[in-house]
C-alpha positions as CSV (number, residue, x, y, z in Angstrom):
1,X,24.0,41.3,-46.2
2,X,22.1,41.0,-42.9
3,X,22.3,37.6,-42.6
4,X,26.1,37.7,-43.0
5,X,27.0,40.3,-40.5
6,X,24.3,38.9,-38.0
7,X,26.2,35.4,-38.9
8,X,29.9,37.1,-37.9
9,X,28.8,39.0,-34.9
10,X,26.7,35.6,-33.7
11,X,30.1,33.4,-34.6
12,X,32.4,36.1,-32.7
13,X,30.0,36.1,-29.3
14,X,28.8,32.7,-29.2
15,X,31.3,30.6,-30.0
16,X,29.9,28.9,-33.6
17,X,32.1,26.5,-34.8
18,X,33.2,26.8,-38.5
19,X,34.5,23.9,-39.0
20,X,33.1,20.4,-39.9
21,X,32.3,18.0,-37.6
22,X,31.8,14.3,-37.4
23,X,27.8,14.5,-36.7
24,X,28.2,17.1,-39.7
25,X,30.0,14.3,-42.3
26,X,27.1,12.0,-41.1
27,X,24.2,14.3,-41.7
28,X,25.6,15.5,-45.2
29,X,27.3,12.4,-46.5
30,X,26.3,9.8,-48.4
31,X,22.6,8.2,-47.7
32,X,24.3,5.0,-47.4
33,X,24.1,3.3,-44.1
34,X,22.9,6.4,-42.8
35,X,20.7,5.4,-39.4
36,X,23.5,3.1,-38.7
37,X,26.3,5.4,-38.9
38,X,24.1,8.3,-37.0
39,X,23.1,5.2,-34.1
40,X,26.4,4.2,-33.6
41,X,27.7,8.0,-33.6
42,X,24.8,8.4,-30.5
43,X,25.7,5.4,-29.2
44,X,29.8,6.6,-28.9
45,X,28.7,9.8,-27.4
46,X,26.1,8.8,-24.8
47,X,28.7,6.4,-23.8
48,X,31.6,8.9,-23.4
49,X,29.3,10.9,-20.9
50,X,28.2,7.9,-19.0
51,X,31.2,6.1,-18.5
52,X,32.8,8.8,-16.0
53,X,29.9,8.4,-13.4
54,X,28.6,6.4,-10.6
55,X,31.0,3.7,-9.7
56,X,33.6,5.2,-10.9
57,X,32.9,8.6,-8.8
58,X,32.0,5.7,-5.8
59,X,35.5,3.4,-6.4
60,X,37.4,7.0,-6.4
61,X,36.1,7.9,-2.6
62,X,37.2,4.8,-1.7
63,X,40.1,4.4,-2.9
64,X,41.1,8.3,-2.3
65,X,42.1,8.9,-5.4
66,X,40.7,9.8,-8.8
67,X,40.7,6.7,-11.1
68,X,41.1,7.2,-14.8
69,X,39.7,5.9,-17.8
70,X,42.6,3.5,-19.0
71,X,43.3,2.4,-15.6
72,X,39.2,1.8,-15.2
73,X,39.3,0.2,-18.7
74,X,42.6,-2.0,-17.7
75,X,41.4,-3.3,-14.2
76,X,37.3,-4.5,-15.9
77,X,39.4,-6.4,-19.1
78,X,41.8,-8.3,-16.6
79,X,39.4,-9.0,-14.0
80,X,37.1,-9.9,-16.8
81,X,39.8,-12.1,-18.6
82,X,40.3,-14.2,-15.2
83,X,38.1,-16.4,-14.9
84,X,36.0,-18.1,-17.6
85,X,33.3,-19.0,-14.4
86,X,30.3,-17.0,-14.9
87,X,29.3,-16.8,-11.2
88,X,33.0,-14.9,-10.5
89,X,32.3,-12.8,-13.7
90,X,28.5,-12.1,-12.5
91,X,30.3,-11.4,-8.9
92,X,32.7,-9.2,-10.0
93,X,30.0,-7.4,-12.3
94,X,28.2,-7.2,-9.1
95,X,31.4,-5.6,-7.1
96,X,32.6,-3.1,-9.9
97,X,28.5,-1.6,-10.5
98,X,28.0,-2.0,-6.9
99,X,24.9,-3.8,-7.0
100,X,23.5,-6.2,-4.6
101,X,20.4,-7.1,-3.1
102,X,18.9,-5.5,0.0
103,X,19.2,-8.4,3.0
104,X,15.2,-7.8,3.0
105,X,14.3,-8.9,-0.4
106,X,17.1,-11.7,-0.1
107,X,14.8,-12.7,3.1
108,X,12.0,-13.1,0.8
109,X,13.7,-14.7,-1.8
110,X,15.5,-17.3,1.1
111,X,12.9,-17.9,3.9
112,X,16.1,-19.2,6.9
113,X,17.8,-15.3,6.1
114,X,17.3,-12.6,8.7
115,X,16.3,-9.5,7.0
116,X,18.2,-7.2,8.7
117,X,21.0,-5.5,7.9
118,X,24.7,-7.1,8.1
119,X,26.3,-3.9,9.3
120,X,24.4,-1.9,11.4
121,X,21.6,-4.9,12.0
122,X,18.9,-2.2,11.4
123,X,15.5,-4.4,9.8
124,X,14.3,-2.5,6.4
């Protein structure tokens, strides 16, 4: 009897869902394929939280305006698509992600490049 009215009052202030989720299916289903259905479940979630964050956030001040998922998702599968080159598709990996290498450690890598900086010529 305790339990029960502690359980309404706790589901009226906080919020506890009654209904059944997808994590919930997984953990009460069938033991069949059961670390491989709770990994991929991880894997879609993790995924959904990361996709909406640095280069995205980056591209959008740019660009001065917000950039959505599909269009995101639409510009990376035609870019992708082409070329089949894999120096244009490691470029444009590079461009999207915003990674490069610092003019210093490209100095190191390539002895006849200056290791300062190509915009404001400051040596890091």
């Amino acid at each position: 009897m305790q339990i029960q009215v502690k359980f309404k009052k706790d589901s009226k202030e906080q919020g506890i869902d009654k209904e059944v989720q997808k994590l919930d299916q997984i953990l009460t289903g069938k033991d069949i394929k059961f670390i491989t259905r709770t990994y991929n479940y991880l894997l879609e979630v993790e995924l959904e939280e990361e996709i909406v964050k640095g280069p995205m956030i980056a591209w959008a001040r740019n660009v001065g305006h917000n950039i959505n998922l599909d269009e995101w998702e639409k510009i990376w599968t035609e870019n992708w698509k082409l070329t089949l080159s894999t120096a244009f598709k490691e470029n444009q990996y590079k461009m999207f992600y915003r990674w490069h290498l610092a003019p210093a450690r490209l100095a190191k890598m390539y002895p006849t490049l200056k290791p300062e900086c190509l915009k404001c010529k400051y040596k890091k």
